[in-house]
NUVO-340968 format. One record per atom (N, C-alpha, C): x, y, z; residue in three letters; atom name. Coordinates in pm, 1 decimal, decimal comma, padded with zeros to 6 digits. Each point is the difference from the previous one (the first is absolute). Layout:
% residues N
REC         px         py         pz   resn   name
REC          X          Y          Z    ALA     CA
...
END
This chain:
% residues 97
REC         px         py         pz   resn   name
REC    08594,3    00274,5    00834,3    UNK      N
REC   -00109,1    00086,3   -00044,5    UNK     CA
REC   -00107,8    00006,3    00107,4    UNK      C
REC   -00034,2    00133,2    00037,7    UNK      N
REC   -00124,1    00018,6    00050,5    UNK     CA
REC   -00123,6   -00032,1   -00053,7    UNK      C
REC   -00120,7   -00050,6    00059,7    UNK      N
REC   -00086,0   -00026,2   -00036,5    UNK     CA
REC   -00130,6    00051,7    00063,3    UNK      C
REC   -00092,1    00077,6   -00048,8    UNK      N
REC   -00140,6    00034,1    00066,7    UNK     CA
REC   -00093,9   -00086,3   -00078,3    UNK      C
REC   -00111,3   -00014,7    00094,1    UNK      N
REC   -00135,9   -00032,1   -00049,2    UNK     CA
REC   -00131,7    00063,0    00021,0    UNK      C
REC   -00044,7   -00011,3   -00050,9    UNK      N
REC   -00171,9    00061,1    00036,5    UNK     CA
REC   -00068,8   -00077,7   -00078,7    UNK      C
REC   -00156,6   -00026,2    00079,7    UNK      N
REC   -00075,5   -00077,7   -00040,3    UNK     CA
REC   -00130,8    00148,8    00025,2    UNK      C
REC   -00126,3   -00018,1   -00146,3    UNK      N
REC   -00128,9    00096,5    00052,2    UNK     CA
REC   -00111,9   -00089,8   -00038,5    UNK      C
REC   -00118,2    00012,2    00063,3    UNK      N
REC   -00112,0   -00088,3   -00047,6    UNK     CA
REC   -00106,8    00122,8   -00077,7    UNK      C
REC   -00031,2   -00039,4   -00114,9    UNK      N
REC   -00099,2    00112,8   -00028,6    UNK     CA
REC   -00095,4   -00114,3   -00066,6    UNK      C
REC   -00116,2    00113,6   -00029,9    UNK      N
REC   -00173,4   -00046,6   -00077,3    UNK     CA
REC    00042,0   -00017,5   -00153,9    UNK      C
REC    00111,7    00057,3   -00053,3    UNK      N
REC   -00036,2   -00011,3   -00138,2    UNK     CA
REC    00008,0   -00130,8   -00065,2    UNK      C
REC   -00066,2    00048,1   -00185,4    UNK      N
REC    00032,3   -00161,1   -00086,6    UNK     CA
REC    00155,2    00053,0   -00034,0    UNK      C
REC    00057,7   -00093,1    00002,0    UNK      N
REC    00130,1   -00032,8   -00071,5    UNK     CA
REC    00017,4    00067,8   -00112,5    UNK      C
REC   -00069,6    00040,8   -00076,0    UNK      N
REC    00008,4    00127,3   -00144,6    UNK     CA
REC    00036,5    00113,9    00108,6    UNK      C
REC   -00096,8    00045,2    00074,7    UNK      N
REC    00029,5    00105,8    00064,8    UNK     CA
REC    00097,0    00011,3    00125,6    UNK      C
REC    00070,5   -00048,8    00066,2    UNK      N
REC    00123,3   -00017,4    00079,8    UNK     CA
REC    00087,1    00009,9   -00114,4    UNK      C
REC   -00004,7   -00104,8   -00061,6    UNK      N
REC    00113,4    00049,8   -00127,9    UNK     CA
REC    00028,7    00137,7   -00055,1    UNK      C
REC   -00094,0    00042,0   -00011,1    UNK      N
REC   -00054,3    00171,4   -00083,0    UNK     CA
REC    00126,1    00058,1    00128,9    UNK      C
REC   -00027,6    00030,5    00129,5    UNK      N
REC    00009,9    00085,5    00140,6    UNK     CA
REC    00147,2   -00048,0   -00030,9    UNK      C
REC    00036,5   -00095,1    00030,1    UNK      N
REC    00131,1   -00065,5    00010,1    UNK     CA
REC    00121,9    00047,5   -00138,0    UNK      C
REC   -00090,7    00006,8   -00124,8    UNK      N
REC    00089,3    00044,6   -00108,6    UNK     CA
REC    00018,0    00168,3    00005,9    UNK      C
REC   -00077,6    00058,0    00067,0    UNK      N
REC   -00019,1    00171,6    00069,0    UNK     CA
REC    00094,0    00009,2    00057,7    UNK      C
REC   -00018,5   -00072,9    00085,6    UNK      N
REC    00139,9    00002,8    00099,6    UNK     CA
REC    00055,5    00017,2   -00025,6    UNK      C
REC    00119,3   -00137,8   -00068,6    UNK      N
REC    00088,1    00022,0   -00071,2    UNK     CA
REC    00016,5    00111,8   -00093,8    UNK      C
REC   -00080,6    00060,3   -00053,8    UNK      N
REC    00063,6    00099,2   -00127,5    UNK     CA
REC    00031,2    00103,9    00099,4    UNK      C
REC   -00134,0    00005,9    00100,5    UNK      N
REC    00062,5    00154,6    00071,7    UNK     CA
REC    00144,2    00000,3    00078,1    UNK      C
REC    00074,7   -00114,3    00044,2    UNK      N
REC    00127,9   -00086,9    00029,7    UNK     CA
REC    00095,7    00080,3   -00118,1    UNK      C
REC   -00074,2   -00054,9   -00068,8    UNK      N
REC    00120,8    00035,1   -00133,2    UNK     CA
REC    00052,2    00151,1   -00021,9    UNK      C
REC   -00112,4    00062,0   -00031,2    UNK      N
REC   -00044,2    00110,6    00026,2    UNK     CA
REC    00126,1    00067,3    00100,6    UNK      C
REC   -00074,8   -00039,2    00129,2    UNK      N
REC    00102,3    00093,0    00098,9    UNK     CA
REC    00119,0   -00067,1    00004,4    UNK      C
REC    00022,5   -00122,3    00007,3    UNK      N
REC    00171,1   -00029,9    00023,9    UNK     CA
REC    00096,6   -00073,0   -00137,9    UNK      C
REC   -00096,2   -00016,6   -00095,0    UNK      N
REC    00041,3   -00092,7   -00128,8    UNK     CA
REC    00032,9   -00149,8    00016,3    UNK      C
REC    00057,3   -00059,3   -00076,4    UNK      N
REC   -00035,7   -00166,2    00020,3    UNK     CA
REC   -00107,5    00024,4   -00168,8    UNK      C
REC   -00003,0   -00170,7    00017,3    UNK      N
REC   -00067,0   -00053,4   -00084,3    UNK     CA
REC   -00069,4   -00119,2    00099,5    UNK      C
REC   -00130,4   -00055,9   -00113,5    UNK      N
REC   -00033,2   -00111,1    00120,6    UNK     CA
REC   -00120,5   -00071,3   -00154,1    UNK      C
REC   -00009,3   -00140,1   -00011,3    UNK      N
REC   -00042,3   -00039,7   -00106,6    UNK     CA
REC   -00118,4   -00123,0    00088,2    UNK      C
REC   -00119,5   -00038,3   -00071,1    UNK      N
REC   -00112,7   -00062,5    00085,4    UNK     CA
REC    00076,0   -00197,2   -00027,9    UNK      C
REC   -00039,7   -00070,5    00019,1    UNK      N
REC    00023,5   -00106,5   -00014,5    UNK     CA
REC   -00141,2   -00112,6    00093,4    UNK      C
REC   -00071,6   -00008,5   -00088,3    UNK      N
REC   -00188,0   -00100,5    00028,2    UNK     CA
REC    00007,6    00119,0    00097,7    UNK      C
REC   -00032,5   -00025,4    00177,6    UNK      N
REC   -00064,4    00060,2    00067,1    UNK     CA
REC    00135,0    00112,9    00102,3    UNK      C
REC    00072,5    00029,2   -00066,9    UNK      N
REC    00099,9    00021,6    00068,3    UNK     CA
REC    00081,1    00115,6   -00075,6    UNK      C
REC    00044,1    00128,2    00112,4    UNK      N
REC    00084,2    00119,5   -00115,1    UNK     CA
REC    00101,9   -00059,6    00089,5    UNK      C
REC    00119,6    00034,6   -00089,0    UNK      N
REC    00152,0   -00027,9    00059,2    UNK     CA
REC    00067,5    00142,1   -00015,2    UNK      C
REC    00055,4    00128,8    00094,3    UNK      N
REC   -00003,4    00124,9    00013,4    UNK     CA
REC    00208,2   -00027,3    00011,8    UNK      C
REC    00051,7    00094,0   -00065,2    UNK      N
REC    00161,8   -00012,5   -00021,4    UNK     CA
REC    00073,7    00155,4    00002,7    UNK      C
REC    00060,4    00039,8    00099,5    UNK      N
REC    00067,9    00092,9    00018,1    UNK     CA
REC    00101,9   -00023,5    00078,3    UNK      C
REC    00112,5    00065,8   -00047,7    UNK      N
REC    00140,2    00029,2    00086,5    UNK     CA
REC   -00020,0   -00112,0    00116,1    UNK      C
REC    00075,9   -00132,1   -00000,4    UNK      N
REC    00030,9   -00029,1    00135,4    UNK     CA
REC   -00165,3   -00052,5    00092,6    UNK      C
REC   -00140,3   -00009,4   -00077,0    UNK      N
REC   -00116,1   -00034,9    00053,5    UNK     CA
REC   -00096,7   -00067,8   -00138,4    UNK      C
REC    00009,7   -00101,6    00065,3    UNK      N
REC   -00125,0   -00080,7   -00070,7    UNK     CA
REC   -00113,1   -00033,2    00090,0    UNK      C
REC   -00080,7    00002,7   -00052,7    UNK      N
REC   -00163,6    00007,8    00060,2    UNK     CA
REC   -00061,6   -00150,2   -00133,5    UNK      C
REC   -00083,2   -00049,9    00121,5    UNK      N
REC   -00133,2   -00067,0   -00100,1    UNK     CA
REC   -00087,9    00034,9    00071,2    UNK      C
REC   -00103,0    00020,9   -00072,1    UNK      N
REC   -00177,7    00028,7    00068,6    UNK     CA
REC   -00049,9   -00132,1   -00052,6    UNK      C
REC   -00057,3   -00118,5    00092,8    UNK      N
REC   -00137,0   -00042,4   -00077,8    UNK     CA
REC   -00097,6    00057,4    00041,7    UNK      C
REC   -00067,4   -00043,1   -00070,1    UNK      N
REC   -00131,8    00053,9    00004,5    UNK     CA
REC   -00131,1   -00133,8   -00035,7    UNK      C
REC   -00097,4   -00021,8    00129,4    UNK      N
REC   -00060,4   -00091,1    00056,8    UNK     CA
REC   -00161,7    00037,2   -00009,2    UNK      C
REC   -00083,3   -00093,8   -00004,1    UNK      N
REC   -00120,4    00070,1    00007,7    UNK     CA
REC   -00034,8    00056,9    00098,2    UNK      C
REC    00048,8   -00033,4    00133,2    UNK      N
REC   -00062,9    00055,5    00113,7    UNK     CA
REC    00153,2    00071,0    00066,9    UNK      C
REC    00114,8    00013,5   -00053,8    UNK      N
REC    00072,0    00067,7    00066,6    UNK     CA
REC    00173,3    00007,6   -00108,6    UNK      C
REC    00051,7    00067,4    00008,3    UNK      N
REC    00118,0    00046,2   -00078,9    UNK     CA
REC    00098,3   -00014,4    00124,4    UNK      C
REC    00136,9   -00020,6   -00068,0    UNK      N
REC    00097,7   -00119,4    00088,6    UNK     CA
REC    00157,5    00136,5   -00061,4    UNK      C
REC    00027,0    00033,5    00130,5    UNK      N
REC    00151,5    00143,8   -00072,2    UNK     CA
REC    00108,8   -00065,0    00062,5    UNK      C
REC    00133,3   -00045,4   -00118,0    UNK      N
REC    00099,6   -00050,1    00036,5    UNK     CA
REC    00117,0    00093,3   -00043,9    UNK      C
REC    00065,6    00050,0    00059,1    UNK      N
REC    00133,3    00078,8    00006,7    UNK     CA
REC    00129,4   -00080,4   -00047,8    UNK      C
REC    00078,0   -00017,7   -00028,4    UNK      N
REC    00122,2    00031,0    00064,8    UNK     CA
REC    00112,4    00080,1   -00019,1    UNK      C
REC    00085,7    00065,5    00067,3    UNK      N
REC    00046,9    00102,1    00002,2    UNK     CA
REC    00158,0   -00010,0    00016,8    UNK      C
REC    00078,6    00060,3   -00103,0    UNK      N
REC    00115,2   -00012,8    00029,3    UNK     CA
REC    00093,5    00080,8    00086,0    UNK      C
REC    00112,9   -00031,2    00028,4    UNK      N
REC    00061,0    00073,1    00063,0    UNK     CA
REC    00005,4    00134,7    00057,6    UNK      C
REC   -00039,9    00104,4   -00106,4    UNK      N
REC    00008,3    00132,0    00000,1    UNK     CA
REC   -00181,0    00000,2    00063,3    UNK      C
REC   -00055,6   -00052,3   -00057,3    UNK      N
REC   -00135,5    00019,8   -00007,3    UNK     CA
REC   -00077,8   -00036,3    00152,3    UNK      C
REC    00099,1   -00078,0    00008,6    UNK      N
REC   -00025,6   -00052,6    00157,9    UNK     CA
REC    00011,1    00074,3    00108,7    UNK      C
REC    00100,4    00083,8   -00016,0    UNK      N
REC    00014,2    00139,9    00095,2    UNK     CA
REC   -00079,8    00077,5    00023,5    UNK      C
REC   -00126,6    00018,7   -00098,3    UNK      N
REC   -00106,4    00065,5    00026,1    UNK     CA
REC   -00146,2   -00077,2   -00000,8    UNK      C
REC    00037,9   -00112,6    00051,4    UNK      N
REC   -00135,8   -00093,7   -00007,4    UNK     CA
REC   -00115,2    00072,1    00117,7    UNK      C
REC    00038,4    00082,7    00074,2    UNK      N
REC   -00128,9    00006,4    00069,1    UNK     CA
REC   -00083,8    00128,6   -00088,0    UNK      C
REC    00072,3    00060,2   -00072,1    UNK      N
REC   -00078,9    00073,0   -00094,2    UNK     CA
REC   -00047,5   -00018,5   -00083,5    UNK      C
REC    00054,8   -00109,1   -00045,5    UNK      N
REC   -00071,3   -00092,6   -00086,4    UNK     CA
REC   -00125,4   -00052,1    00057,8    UNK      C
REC    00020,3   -00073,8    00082,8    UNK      N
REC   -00110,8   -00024,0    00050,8    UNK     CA
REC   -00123,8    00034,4   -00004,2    UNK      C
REC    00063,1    00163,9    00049,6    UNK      N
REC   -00134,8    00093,4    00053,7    UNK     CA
REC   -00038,4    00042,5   -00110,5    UNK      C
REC    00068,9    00024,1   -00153,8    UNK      N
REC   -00116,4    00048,9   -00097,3    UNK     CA
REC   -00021,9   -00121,6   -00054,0    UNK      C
REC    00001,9   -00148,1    00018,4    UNK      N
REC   -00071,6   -00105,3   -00033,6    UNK     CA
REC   -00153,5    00014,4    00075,2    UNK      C
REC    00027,5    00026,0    00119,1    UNK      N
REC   -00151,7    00048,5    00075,4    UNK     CA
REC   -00066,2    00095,4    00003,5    UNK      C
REC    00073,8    00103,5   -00045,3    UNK      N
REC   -00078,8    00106,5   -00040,9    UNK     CA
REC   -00064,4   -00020,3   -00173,9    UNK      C
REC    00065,0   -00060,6   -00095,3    UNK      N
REC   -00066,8    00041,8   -00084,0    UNK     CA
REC   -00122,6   -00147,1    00014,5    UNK      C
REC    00039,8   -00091,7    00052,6    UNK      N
REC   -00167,8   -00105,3    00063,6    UNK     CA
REC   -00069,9    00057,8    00022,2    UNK      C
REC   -00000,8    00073,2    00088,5    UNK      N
REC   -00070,7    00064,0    00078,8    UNK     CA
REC   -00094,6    00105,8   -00074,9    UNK      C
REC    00062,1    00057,6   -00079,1    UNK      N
REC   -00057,4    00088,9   -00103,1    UNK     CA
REC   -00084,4   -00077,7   -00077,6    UNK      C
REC    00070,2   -00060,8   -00078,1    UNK      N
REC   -00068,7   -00092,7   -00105,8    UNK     CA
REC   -00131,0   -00104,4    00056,7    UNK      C
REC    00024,0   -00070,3    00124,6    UNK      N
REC   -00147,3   -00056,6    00094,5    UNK     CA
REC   -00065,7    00169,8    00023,2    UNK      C
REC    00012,8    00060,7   -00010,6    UNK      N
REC   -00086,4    00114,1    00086,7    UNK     CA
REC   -00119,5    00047,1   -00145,1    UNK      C
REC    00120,3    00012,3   -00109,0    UNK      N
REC   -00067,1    00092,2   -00073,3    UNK     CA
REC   -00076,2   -00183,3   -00096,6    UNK      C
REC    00024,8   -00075,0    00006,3    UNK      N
REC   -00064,8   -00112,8   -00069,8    UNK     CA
REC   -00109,1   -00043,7    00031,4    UNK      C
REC   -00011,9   -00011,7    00176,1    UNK      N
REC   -00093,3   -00061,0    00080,9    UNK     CA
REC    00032,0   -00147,8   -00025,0    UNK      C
REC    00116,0   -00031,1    00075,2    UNK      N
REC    00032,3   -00096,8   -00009,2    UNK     CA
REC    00063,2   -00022,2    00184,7    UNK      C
REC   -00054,5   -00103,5    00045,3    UNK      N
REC    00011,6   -00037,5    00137,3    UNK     CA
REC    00104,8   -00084,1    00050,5    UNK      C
REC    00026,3    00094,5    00122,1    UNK      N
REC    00127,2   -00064,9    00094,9    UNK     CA
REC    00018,2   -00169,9    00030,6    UNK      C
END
């Protein structure tokens, strides 16, 4: 299994990273489907062949992949809308690099 990570540091309280982080995910769902259920500080995200955990930290949220076989073939696109939708979500939050 393939595996990505990403680490982000932001300003928020922990209610609110949580809030951004459960957005995420639905809009996830949304465009590619999956399910993904919270567990204390942590969503666990489940589709075809990719499991994801987010924690989520006071001063920074922690993105663990891993990716199966099929899924692995397109890990650099994966990738790139893992950073694009950060990127969005720090931009439009005001939440820092």
């Amino acid at each position: 299994m393939a595996k990505i990570s990403f680490s982000q540091v932001h300003q928020l309280s922990l209610v609110e990273i949580k809030a951004q982080v459960e957005e995420l995910a639905l809009s996830l769902m949304k465009k590619v489907g999956g399910e993904f259920r919270w567990r204390e500080n942590s969503i666990y995200y489940t589709f075809r062949g990719v499991i994801a955990r987010i924690d989520c930290n006071p001063s920074d949220i922690l993105i663990d992949i891993r990716l199966g076989f099929v899924s692995s073939l397109v890990r650099g696109r994966i990738e790139q809308e893992i950073n694009n939708a950060l990127n969005k979500l720090m931009s439009l939050r005001k939440i820092i690099l």
